[in-house]
C-alpha positions in Angstrom: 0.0 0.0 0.0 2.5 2.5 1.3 4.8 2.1 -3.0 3.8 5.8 -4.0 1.0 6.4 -1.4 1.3 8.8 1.4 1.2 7.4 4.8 -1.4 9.0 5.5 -3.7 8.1 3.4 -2.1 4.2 3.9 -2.7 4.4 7.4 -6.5 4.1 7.9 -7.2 1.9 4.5 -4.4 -0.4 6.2 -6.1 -1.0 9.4 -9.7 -1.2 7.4 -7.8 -4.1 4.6 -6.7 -6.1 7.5 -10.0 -6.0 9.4 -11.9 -7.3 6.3 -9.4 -9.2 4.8 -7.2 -10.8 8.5 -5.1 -13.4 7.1 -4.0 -14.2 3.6 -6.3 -16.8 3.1 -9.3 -14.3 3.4 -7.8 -12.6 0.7 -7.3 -15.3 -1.9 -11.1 -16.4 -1.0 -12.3 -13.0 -1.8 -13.8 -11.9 -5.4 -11.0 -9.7 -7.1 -14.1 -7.1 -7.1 -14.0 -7.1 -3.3 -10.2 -6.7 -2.9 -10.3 -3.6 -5.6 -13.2 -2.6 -3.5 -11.0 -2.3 -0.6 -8.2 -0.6 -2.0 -10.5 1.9 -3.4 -8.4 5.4 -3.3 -5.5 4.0 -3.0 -5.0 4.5 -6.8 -2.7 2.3 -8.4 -5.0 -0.6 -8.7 -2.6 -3.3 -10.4 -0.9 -3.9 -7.0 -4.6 -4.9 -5.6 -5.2 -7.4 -8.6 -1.3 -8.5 -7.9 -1.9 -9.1 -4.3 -5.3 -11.0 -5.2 -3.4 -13.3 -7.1 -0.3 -13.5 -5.0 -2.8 -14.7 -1.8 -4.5 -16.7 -4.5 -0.8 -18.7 -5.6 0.5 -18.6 -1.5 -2.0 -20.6 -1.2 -3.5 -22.6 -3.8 -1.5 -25.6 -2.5 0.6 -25.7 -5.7 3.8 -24.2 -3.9 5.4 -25.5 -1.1 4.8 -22.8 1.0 1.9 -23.9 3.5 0.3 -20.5 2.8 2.9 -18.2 3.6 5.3 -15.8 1.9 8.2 -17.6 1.2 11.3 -16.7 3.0 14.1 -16.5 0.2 14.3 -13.3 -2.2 14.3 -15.4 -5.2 11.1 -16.8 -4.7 9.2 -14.1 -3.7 10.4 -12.2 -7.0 8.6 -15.4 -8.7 5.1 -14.2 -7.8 3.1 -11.9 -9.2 3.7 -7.7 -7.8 6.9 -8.7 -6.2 10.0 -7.3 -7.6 13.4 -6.9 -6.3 12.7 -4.2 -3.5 9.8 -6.1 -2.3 11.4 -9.5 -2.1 14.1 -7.7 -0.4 11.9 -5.7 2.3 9.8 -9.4 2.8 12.9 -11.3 3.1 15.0 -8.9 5.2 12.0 -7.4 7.6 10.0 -10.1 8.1 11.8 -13.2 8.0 15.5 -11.5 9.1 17.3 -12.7 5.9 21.0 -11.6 4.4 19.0 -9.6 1.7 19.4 -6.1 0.3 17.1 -3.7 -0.5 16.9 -0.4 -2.5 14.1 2.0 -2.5 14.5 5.6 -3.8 16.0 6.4 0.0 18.8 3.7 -0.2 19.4 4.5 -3.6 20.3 8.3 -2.9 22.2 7.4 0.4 24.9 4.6 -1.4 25.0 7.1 -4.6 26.1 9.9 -2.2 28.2 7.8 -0.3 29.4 5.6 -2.7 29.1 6.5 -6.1 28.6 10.2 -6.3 29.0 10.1 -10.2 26.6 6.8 -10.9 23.5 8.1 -12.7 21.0 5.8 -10.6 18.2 6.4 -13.1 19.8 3.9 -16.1 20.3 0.2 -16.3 23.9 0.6 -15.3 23.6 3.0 -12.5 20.9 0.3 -10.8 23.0 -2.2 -11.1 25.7 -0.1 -9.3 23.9 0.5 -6.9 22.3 -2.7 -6.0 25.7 -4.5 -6.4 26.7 -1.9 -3.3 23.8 -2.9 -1.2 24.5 -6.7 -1.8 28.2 -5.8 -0.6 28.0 -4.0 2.5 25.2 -6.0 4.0 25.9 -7.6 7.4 26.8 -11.2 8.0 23.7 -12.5 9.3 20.1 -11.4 8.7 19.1 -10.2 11.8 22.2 -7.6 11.7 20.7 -6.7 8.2 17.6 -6.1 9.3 18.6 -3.2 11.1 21.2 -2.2 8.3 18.3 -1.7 6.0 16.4 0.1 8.2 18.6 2.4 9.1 19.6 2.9 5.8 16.1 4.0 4.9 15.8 6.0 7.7 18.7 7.8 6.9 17.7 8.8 3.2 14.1 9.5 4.6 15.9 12.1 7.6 19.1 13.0 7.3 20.5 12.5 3.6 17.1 13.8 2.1 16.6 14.4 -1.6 16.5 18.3 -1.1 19.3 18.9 1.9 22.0 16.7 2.7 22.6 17.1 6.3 26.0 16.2 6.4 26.9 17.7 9.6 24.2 15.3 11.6 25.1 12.1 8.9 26.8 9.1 11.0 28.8 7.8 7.9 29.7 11.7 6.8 33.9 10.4 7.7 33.2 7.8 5.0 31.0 9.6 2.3 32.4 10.6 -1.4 30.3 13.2 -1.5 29.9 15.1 2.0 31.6 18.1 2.9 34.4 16.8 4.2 35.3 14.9 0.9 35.1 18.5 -0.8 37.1 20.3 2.1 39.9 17.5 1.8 40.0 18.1 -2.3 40.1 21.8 -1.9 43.1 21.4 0.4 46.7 22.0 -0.8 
């Protein structure tokens, strides 16, 4: 709900989804008409008919997944609304895998830090950046759980798309493209 939707307006069609539709069952039982129903001004209606028939494929009994999301990133880019961020947030947040994810607040915090000159918006630059947040992921999966989320919460706070705050950034020592990078360059 919340992939180009303001919180706010998630926030009460969230808790009015889940007390129609509980479990993921109730969801795949439901007529498409009644999911669409609920997700009604949450514009972007694709990702209501993909979670229909995501519920509908967890748990048709044709996957060896007992009803549930699968665990592993792979997987869970296999059914249908899921791509790489998704699989990543699933895998990472609720099941505290080794798996990286990159939303447009990630993105901006390992360009910045990393790769000041990659042009995230291309092919290449995705890559780039994804290859980044595969390497400097934690060992184990409750570790990257917290990675992630603090990397998100530090491209949604502190390195924001309109001010950089540098001078508050914990990894500011380490960043290509902070103010201390430039003061060191301008030095003689």
């Amino acid at each position: 709900m919340l992939q180009q939707t303001q919180v706010s307006r998630v926030m009460i069609k969230y808790a009015e989804f889940l007390e129609r539709f509980p479990t993921i069952h109730d969801v795949a039982r439901a007529k498409p008409s009644r999911v669409m129903e609920a997700w009604e001004g949450l514009g972007y209606y694709a990702r209501a008919r993909n979670l229909h028939r995501l519920a509908r494929e967890v748990t048709s009994g044709n996957r060896a997944t007992n009803g549930r999301l699968p665990a592993d990133p792979k997987t869970l880019r296999s059914l249908p609304g899921i791509g790489a961020y998704t699989a990543g947030a699933v895998a990472s947040f609720a099941y505290e895998r080794r798996a990286a994810l990159v939303d447009t607040n990630v993105a901006r915090v390992l360009k910045r830090a990393f790769a000041p000159k990659v042009q995230f918006k291309t092919a290449k630059g995705q890559r780039i950046v994804w290859g980044i947040a595969e390497s400097i992921l934690p060992r184990t999966g409750r570790a990257t759980w917290t990675h992630n989320q603090a990397l998100m919460e530090l491209g949604a706070l502190i390195c924001t798309a309109r001010v950089a705050r540098c001078e508050e950034c914990p990894v500011r020592a380490y960043c290509l493209s902070g103010p201390a990078k430039h003061s060191q360059r301008r030095a003689p």
